[in-house]
C-alpha positions as CSV (number, residue, x, y, z in Angstrom):
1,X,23.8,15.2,12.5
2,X,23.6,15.5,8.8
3,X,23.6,12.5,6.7
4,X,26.6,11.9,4.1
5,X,24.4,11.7,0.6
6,X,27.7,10.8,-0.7
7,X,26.6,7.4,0.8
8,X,23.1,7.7,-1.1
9,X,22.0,4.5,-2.5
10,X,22.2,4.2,-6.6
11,X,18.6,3.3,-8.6
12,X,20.4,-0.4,-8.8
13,X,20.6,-1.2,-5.2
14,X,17.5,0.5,-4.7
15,X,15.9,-1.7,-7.3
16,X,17.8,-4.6,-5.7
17,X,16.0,-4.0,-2.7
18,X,12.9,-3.3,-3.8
19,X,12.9,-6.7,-5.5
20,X,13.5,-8.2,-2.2
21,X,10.1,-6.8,-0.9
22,X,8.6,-7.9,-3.8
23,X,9.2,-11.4,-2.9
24,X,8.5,-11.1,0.4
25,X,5.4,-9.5,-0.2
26,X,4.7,-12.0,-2.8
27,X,5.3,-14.5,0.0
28,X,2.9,-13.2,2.1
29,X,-0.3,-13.2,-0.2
30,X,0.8,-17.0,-1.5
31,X,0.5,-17.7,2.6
32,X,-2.7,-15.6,2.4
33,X,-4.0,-18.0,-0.6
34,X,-3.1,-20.5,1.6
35,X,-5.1,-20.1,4.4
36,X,-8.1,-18.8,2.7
37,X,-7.9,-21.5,0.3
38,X,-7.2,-24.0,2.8
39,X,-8.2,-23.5,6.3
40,X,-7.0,-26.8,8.2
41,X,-3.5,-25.9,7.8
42,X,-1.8,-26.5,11.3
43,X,1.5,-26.4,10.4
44,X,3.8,-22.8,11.2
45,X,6.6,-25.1,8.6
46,X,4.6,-24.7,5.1
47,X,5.8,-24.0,1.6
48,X,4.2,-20.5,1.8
49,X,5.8,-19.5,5.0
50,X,9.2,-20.6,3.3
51,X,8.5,-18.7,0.4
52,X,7.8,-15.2,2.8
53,X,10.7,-15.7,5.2
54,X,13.2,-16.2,2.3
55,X,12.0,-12.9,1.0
56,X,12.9,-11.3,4.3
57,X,16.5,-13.0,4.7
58,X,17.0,-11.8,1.0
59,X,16.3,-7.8,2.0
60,X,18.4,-8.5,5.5
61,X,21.0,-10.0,3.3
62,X,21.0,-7.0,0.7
63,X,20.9,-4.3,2.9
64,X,23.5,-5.8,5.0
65,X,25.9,-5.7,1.4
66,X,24.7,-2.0,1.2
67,X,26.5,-1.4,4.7
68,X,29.4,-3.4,3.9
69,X,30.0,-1.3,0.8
70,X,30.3,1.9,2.9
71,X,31.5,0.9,5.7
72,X,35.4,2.0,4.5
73,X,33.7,5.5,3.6
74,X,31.7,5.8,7.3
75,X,33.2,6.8,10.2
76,X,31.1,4.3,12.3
77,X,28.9,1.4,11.6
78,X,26.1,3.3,11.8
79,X,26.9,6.0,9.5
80,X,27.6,3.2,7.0
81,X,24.2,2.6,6.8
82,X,22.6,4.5,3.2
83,X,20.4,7.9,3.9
84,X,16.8,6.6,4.0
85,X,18.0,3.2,4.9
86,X,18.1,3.9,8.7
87,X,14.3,3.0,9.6
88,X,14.9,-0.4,7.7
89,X,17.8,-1.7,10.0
90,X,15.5,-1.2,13.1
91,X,12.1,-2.6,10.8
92,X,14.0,-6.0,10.0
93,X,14.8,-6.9,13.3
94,X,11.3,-5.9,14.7
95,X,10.3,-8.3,11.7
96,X,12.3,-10.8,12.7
97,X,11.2,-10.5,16.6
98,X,7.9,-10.9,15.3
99,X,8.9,-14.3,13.2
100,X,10.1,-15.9,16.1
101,X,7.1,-14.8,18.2
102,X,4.7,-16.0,15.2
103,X,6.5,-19.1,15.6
104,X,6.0,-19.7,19.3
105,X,2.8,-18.4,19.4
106,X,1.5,-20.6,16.4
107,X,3.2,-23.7,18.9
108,X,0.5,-22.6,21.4
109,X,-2.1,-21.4,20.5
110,X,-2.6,-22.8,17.2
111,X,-2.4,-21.5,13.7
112,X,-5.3,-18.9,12.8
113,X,-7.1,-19.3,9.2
114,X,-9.3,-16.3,9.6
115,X,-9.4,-12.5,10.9
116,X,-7.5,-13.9,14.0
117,X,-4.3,-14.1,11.5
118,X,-5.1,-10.7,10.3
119,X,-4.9,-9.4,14.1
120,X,-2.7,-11.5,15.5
121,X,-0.2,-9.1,18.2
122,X,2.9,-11.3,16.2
123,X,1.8,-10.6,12.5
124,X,0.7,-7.1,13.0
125,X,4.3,-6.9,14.6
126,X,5.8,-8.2,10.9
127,X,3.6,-5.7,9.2
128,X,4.9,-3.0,11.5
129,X,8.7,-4.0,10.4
130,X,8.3,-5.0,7.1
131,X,6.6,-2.3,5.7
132,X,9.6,0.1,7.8
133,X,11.9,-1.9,5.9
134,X,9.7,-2.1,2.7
135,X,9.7,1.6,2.6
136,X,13.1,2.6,2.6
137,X,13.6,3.5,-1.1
138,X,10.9,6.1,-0.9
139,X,12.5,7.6,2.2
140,X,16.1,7.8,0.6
141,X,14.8,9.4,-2.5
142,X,12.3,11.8,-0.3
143,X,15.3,13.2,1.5
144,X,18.1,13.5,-0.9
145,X,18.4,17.0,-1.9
146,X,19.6,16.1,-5.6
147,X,16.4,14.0,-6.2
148,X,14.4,16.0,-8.8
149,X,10.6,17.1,-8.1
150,X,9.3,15.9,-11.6
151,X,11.4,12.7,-11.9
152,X,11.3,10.2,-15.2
153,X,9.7,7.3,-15.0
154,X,12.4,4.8,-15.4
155,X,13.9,7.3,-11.9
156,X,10.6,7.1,-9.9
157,X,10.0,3.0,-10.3
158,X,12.3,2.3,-6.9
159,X,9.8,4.8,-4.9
160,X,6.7,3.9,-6.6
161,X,7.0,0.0,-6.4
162,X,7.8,0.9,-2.7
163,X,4.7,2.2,-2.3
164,X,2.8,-0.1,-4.2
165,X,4.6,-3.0,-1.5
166,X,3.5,-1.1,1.4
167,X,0.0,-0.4,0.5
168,X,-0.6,-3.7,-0.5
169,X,0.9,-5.1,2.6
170,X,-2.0,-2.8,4.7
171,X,-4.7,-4.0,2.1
172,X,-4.0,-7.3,3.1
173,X,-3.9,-7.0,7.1
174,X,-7.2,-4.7,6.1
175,X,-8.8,-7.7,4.2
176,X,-11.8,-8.1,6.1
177,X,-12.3,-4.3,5.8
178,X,-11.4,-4.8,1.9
179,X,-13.8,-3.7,-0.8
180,X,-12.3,-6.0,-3.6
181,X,-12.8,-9.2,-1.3
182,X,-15.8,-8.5,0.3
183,X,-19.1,-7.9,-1.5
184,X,-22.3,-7.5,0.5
185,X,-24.2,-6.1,-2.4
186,X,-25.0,-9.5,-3.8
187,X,-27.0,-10.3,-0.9
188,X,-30.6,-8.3,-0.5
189,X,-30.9,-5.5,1.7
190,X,-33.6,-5.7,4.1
191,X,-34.2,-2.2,6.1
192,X,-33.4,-3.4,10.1
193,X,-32.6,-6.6,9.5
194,X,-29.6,-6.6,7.3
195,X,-28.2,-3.1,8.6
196,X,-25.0,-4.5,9.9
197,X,-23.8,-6.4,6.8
198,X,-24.8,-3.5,4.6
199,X,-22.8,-1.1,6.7
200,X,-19.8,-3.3,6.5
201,X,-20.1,-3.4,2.8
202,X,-20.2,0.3,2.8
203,X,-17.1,0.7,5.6
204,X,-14.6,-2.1,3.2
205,X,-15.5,0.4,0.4
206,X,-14.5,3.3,2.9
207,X,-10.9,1.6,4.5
208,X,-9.9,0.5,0.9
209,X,-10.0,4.5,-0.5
210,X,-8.2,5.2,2.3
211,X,-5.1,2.7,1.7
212,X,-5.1,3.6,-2.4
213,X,-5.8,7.5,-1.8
214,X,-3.4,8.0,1.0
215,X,-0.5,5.9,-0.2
216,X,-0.5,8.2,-3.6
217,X,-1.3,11.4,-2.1
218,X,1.8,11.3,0.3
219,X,3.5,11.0,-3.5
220,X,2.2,14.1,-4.5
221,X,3.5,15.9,-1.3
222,X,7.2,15.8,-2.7
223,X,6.9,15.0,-6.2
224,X,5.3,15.7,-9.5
225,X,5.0,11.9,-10.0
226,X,5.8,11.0,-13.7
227,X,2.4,9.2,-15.9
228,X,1.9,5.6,-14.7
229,X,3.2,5.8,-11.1
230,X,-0.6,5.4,-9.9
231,X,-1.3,2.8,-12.2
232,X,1.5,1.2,-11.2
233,X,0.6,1.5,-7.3
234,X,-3.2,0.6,-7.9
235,X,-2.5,-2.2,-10.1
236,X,-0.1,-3.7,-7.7
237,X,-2.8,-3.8,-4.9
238,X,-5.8,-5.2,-8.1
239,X,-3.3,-7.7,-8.5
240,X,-2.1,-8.4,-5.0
241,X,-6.2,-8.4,-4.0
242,X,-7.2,-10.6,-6.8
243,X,-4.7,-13.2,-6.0
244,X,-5.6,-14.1,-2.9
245,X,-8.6,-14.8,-4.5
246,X,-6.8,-17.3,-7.5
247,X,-7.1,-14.6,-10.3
248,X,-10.9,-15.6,-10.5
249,X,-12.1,-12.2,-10.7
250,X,-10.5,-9.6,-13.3
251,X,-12.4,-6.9,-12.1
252,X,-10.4,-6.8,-8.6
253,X,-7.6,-5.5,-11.0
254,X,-9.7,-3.7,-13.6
255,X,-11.4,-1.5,-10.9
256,X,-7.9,-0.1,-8.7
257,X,-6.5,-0.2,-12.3
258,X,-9.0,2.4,-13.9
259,X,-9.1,4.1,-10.8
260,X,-5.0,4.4,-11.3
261,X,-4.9,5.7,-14.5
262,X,-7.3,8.4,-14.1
263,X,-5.4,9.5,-11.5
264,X,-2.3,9.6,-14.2
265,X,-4.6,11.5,-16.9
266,X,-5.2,14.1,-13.8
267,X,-1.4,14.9,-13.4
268,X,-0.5,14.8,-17.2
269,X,-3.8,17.0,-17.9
270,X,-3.2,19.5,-15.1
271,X,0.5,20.7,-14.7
272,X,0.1,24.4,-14.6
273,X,-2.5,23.4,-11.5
274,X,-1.5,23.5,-7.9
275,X,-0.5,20.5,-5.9
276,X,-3.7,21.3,-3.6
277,X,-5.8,21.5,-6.7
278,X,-4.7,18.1,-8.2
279,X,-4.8,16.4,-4.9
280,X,-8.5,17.2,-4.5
281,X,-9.0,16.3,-8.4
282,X,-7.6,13.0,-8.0
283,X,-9.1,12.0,-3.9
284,X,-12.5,13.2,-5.5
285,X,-12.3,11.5,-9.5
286,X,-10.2,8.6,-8.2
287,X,-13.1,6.8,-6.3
288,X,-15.4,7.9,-8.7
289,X,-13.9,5.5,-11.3
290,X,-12.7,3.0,-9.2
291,X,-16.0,1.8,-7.3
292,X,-18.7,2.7,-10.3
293,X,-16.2,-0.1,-12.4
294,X,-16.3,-2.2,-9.2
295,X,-20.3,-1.9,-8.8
296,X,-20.6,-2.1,-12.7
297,X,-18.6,-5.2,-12.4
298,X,-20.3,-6.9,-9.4
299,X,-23.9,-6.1,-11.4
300,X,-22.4,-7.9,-14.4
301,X,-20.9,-11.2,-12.4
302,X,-23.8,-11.6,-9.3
303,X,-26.7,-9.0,-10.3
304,X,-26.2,-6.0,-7.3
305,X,-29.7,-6.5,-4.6
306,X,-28.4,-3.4,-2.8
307,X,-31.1,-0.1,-3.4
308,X,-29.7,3.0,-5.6
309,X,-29.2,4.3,-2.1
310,X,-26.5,2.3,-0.4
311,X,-24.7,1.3,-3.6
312,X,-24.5,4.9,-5.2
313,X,-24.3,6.4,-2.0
314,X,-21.0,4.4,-0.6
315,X,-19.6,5.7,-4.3
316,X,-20.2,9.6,-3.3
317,X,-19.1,8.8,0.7
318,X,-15.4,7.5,-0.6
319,X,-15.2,10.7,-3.0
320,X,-16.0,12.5,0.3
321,X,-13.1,10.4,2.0
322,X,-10.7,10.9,-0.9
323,X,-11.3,14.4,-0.8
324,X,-10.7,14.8,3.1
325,X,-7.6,13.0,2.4
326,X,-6.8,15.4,0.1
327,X,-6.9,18.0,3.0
328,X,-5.0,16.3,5.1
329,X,-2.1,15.9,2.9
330,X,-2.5,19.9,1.5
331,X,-4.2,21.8,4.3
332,X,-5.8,25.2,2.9
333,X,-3.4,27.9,4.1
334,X,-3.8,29.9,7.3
335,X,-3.5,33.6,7.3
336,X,0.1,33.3,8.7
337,X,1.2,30.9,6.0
338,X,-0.9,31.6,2.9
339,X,1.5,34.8,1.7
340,X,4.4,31.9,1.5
341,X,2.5,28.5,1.3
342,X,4.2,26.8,-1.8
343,X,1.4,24.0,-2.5
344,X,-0.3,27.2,-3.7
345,X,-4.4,27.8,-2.3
């Protein structure tokens, strides 16, 4: 059945919604502080926790006002909830299934301070439902017919501080896969004896272009995304990264940062280019910038031990990887399709 867009959410509640994510996702990297600062917590009742639950019961609570203002316009309960807004209704309460199974489990088994918390069945649950939730401004604004392909900026910042939420909410359940938190090049490389941590230096560098890269790259797919959206996004995850570390390094923001805004410079440079063309510019110049600021950085701070080989080479892989993404997001045309393929070849 067709949705009533008449019931479309305005860039007020959107924002209003998006600011509850905010919190909640800001909740979730204090908790993350938390435990990496502070292992023998043993407590599920903490500040933190109080901090990233409120956050939830503030979205519940707003989207449950954004029914209740339609509800005299809708037919049924259901179709009172806003276009876009659908997924969120089922993501909060599989979020809040998975807040009451954190807390049961934490009453047995403990409380995890490490890479158990990251893949514990109850938190991935949460990640699964918040970032359903967390998304829903991008969705509404994807499918509303009426929604312009080259929005202003001031129209695109519900959408693109929903994607900045979401990605950094899979940065963080990727953190021991994260190449702003993880740095094996400080330590000496030794060929068959240090293969594994030099591989996992190289595969952090790998998952963390794949969380940046993809998140924006679905952006391009239905908009022309107006200058700062991607340093917006990659700034967000710097910032989300570098506190969970207390804001001791700068560089964990500097590095997504300068990765973001040559990303921006691509679109503004290029808008007589294809989509195709300009998402292979920026999943191949994006890494590019972002890890050779990174490396630069580490050198600076620690002195890098790794050979030209692994550290220049991990650089050139995630290129490789943003550029794959690239293809994934704007296949080349087939013979059937390329006469009508809009993303142009």
């Amino acid at each position: 059945m067709a949705k009533n867009y008449s019931l479309r959410t305005s860039r007020t509640e959107d924002l209003g919604f998006v600011a509850c994510t905010v919190w909640l996702i800001i909740g979730l990297g204090l908790d993350g502080w938390a435990h990496r600062t502070r292992p023998e917590l043993e407590s599920f009742f903490t500040p933190w926790h109080a901090v990233f639950y409120a956050g939830f019961t503030a979205a519940a609570a707003w989207l449950t006002l954004l029914v209740y203002r339609r509800a005299p316009s809708a037919s049924s309960l259901a179709g009172a909830i806003p276009p876009g807004y659908e997924l969120s209704v089922v993501g909060l309460g599989v979020f809040a299934l998975g807040g009451i199974g954190d807390a049961i489990w934490h009453t047995i088994f403990g409380v995890e301070s490490s890479i158990d918390a990251l893949l514990s069945p109850t938190h991935l649950l949460m990640l699964v439902g918040g970032t359903m939730a967390a998304s829903a401004p991008i969705r509404a604004a994807w499918r509303d017919p009426s929604e312009p392909t080259s929005p202003a900026f001031g129209q695109f910042v519900a959408p693109t501080v929903s994607t900045a939420v979401v990605a950094s909410a899979f940065a963080f359940f990727f953190l021991y896969a994260n190449g702003f938190n993880n740095w094996p090049m400080q330590y000496e490389y030794v060929p068959f004896e240090s293969e594994v941590l030099a591989a996992y230096g190289v595969l952090a560098t790998q998952v963390s272009t794949v969380i940046m890269i993809g998140a924006v790259l679905i952006l391009l797919r239905r908009w022309d995304p107006p200058f700062g959206t991607f340093s917006v996004v990659f700034g967000t995850i710097g910032l989300f990264m570098a506190g969970l570390d207390g804001f001791a390094h700068g560089w964990q923001v500097v590095a997504p940062l300068a990765g973001g805004i040559v990303a921006d410079v691509i679109l503004r440079a290029t808008p007589g280019r294809n989509r195709r063309w300009r998402a292979a510019a920026i999943g191949l110049i994006t890494p590019l910038m972002t890890w050779t600021v990174a490396t630069i950085a580490l050198q600076v701070a620690w002195g890098i031990l790794w050979p030209p080989e692994l550290w220049a080479g991990q650089i050139i892989l995630a290129m490789l990887v943003g550029y794959m993404l690239s293809l994934l997001v704007f296949p080349p045309p087939t013979y059937e399709t390329a006469p009508n393929d809009s993303s142009g070849g």
